[in-house]
Residue frames as a rotation matrix with the C-alpha (Angstrom) as fourth column:
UNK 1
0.289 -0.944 -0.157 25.41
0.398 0.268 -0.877 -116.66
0.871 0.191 0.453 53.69
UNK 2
0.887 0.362 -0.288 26.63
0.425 -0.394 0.815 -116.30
0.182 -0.845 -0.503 56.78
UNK 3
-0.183 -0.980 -0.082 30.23
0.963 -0.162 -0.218 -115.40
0.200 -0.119 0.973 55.84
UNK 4
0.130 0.070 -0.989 31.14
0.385 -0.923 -0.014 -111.39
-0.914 -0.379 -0.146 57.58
UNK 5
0.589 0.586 0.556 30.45
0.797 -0.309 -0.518 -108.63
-0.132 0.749 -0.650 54.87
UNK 6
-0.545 -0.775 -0.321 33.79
0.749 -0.622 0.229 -106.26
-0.377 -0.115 0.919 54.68
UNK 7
0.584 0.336 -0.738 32.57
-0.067 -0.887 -0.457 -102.25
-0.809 0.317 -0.496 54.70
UNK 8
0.891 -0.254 0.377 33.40
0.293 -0.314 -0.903 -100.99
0.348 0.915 -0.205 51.05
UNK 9
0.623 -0.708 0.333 36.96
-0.629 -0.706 -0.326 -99.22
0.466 -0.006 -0.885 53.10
UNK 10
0.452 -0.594 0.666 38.45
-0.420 0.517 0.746 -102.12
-0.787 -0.616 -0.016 54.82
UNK 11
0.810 -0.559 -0.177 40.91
0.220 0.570 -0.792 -103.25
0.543 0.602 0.585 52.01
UNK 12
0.601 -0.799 0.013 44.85
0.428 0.336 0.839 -103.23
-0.675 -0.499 0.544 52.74
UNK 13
-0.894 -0.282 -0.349 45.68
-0.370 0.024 0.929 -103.19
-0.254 0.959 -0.125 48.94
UNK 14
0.098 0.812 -0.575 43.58
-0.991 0.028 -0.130 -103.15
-0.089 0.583 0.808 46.01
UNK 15
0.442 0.603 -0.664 44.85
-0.581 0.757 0.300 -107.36
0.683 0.253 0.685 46.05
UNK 16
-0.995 -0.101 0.020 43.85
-0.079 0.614 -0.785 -108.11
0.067 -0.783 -0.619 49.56
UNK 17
-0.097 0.991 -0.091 39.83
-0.974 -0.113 -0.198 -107.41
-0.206 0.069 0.976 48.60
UNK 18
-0.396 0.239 0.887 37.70
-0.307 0.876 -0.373 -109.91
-0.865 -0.420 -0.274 49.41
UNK 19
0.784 0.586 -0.206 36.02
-0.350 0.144 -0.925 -109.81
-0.512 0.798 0.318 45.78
UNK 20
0.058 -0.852 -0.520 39.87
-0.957 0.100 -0.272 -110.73
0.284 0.513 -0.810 44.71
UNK 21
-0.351 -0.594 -0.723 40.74
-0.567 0.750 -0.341 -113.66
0.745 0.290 -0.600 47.12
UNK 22
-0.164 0.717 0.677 37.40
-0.642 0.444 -0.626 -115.02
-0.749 -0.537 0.387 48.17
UNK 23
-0.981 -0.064 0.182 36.63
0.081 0.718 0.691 -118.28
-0.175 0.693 -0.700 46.54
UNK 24
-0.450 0.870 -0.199 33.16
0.645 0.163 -0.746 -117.39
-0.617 -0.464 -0.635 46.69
UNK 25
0.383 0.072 -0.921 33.29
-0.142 -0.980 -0.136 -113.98
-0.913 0.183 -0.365 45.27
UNK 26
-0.540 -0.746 -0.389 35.42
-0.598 0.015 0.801 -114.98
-0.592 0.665 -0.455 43.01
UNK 27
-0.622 0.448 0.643 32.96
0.765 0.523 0.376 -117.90
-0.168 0.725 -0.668 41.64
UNK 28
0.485 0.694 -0.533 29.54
0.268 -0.698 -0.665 -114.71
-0.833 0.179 -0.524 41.94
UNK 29
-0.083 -0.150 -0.985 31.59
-0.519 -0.837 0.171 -113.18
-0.851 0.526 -0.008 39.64
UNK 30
-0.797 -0.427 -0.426 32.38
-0.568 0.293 0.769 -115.28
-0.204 0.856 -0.476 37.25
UNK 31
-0.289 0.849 0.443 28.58
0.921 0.373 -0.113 -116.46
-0.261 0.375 -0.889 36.91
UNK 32
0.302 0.301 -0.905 28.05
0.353 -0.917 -0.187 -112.73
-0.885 -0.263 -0.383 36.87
UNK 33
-0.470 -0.746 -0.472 30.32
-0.501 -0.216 0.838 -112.45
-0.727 0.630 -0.272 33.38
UNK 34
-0.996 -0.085 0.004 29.18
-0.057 0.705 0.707 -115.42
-0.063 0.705 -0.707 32.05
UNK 35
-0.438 0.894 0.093 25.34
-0.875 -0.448 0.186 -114.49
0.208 0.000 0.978 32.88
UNK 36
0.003 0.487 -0.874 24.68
-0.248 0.847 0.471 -118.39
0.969 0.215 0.123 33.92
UNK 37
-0.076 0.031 -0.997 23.92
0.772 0.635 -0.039 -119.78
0.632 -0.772 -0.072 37.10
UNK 38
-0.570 -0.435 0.697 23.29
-0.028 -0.838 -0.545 -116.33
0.821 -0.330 0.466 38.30
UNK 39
0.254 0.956 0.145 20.28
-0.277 -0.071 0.958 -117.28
0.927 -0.283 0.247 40.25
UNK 40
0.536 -0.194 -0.821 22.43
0.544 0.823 0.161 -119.03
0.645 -0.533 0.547 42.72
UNK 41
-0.213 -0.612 0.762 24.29
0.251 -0.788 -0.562 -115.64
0.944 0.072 0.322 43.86
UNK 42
-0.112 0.622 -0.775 24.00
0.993 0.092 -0.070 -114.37
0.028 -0.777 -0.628 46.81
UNK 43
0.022 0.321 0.947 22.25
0.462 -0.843 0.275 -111.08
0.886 0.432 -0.167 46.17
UNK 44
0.953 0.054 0.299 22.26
-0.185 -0.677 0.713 -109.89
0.241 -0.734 -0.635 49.85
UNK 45
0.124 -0.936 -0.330 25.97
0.784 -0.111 0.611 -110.54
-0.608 -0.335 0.720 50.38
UNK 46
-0.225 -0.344 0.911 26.48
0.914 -0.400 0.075 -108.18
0.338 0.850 0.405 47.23
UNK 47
0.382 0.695 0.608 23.87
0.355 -0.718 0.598 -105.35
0.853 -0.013 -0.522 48.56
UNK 48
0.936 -0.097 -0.337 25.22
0.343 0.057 0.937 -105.76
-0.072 -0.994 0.087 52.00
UNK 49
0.117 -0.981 0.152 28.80
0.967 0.147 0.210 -105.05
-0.228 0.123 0.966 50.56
UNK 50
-0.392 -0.080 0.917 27.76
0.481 -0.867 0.130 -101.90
0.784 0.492 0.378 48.76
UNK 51
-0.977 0.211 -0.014 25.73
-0.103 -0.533 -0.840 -100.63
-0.184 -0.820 0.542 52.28
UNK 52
-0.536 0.843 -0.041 22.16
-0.714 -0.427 0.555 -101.78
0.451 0.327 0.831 50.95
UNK 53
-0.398 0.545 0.738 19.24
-0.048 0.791 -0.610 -104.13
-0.916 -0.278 -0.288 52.08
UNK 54
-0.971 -0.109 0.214 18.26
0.035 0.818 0.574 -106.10
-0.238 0.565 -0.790 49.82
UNK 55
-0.586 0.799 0.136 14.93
0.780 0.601 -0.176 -106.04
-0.222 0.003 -0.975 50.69
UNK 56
0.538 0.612 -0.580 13.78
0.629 -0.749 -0.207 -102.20
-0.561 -0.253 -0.788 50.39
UNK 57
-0.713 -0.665 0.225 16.73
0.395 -0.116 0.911 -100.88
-0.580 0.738 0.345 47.82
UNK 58
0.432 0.842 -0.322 16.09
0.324 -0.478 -0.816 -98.48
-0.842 0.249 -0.480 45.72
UNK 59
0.710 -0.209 0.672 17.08
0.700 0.104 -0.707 -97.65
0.077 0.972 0.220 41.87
UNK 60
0.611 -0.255 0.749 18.72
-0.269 -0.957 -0.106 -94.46
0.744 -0.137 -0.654 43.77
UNK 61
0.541 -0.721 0.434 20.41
-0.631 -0.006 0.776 -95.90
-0.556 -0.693 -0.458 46.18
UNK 62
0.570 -0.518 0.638 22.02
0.423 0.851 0.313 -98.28
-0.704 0.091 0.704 44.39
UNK 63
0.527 -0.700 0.483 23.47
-0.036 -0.586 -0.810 -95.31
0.849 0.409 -0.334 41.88
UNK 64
0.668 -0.372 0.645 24.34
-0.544 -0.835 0.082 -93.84
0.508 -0.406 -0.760 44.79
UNK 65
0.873 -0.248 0.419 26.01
-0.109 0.740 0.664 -97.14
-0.475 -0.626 0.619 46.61
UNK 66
0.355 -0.581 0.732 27.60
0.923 0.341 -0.176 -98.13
-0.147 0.739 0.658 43.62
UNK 67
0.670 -0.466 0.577 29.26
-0.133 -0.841 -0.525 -94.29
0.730 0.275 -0.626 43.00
UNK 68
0.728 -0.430 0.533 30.39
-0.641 -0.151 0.753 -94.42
-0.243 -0.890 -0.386 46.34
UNK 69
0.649 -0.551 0.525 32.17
0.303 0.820 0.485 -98.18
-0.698 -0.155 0.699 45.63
UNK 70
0.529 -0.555 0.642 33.79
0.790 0.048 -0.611 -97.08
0.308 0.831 0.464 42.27
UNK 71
0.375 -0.580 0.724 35.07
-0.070 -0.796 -0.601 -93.54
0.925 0.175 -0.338 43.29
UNK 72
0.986 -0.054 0.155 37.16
-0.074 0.699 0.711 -95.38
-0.147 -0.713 0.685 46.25
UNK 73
0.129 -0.984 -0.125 40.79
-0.854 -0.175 0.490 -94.97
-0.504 0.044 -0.863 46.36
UNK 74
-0.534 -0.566 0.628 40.92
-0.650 0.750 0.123 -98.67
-0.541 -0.342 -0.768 45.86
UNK 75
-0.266 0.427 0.864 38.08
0.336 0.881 -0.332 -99.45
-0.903 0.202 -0.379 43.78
UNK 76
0.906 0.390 -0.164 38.49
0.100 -0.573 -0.813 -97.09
-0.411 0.721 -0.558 40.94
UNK 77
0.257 -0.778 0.573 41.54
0.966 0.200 -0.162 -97.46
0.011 0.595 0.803 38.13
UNK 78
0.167 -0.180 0.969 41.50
0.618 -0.747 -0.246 -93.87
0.769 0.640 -0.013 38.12
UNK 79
0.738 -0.074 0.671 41.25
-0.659 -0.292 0.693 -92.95
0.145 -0.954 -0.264 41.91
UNK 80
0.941 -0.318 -0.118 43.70
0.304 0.637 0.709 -95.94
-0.150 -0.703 0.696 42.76
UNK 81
0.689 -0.642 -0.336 47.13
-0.495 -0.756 0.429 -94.43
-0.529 -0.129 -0.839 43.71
UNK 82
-0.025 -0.392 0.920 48.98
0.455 0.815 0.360 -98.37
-0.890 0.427 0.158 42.40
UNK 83
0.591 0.606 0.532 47.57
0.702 -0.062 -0.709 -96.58
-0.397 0.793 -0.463 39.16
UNK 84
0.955 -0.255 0.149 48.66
-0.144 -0.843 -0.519 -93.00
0.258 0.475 -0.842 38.56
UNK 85
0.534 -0.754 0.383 52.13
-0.324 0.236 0.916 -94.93
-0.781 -0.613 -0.119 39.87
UNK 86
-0.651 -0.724 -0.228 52.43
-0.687 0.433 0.584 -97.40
-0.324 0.537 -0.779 37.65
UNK 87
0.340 0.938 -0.058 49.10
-0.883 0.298 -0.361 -98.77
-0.322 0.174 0.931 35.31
UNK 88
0.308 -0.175 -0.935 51.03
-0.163 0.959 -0.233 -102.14
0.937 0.224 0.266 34.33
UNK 89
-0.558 -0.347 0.754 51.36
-0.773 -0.113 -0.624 -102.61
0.302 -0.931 -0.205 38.10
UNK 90
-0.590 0.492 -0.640 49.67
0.442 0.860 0.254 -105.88
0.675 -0.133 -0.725 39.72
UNK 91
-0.571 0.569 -0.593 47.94
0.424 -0.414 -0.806 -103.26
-0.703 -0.711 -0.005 42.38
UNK 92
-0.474 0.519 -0.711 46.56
-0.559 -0.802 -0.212 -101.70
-0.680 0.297 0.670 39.67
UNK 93
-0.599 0.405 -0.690 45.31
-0.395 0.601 0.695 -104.24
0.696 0.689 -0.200 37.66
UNK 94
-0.494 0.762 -0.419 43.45
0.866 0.388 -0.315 -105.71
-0.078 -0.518 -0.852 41.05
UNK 95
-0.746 0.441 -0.499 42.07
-0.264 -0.884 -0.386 -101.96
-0.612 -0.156 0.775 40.90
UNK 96
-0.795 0.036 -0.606 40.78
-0.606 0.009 0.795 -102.93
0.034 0.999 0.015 37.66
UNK 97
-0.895 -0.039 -0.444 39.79
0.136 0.925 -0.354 -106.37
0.425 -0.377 -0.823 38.84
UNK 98
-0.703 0.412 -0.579 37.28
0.629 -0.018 -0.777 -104.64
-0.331 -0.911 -0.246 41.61
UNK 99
-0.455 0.610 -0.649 35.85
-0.715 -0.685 -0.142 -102.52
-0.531 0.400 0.747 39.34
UNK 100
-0.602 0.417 -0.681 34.50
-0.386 0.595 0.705 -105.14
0.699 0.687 -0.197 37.23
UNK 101
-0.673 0.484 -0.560 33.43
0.739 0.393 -0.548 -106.98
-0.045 -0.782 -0.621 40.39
UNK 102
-0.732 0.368 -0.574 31.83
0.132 -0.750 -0.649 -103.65
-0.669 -0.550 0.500 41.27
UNK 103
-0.724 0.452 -0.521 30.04
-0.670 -0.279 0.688 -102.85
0.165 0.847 0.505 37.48
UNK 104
-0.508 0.413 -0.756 28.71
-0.174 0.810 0.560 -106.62
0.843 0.416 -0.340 37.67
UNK 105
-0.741 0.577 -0.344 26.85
0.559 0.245 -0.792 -106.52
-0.373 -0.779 -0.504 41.40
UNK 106
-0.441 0.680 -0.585 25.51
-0.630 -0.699 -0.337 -103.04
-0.639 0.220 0.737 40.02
UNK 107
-0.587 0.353 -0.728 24.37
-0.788 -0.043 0.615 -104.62
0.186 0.935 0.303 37.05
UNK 108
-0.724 0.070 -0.686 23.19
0.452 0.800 -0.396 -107.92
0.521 -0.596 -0.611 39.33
UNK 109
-0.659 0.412 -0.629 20.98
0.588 -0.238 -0.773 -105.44
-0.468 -0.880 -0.085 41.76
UNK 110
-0.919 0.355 -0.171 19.54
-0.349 -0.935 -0.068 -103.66
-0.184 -0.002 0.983 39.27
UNK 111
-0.277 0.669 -0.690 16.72
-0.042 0.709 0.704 -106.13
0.960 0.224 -0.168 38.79
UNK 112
-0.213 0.180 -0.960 16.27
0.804 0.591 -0.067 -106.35
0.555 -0.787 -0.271 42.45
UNK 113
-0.643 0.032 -0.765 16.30
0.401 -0.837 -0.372 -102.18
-0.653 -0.546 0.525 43.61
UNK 114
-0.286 0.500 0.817 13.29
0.955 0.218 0.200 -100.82
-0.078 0.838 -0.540 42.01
């Protein structure tokens, strides 16, 4: 995929993330949920998002990637400021949104970071 790979800090608002209002992302995920057609993913855009390679990943880095992504102002209901504001908030609910996104790459890579 040759589309550019946004560091884990380059949001605006929790919904201006690319995992929100890419049409891409947006389908990964939702094969990612639905556990079908996952094969078709691109697994190095995902790795490449969290700061890994794909090819040399390790079960440890990818905790450690994937801590980093969730405890993010922006990518953590509980760290996101939209949140401790107002949790029926549409910023917080993308908070929400990105975590899931986030759980499901982790849960995507682990099969791939031995």
């Amino acid at each position: 995929d040759s589309a550019v790979v946004p560091s884990l800090g380059s949001t605006r608002g929790a919904c201006d993330n690319v995992l929100l209002t890419d049409s891409q992302r947006k389908s990964d995920f939702e094969k990612m949920s639905r556990l079908k057609g996952v094969k078709k993913i691109d697994k190095g855009w995902w790795a490449a998002w969290l700061g890994l390679s794909l090819k040399d990943c390790t079960r440890k880095e990818l905790k450690q990637a994937y801590q980093k992504a969730i405890l993010q102002e922006n990518h953590s209901p509980e760290k996101c400021s939209a949140c401790r504001m107002d949790k029926k908030s549409s910023e917080c609910f993308c908070c929400h949104e990105i975590a899931a996104r986030i759980n499901a790459a982790y849960d995507l890579l682990k099969s791939s970071c031995p």
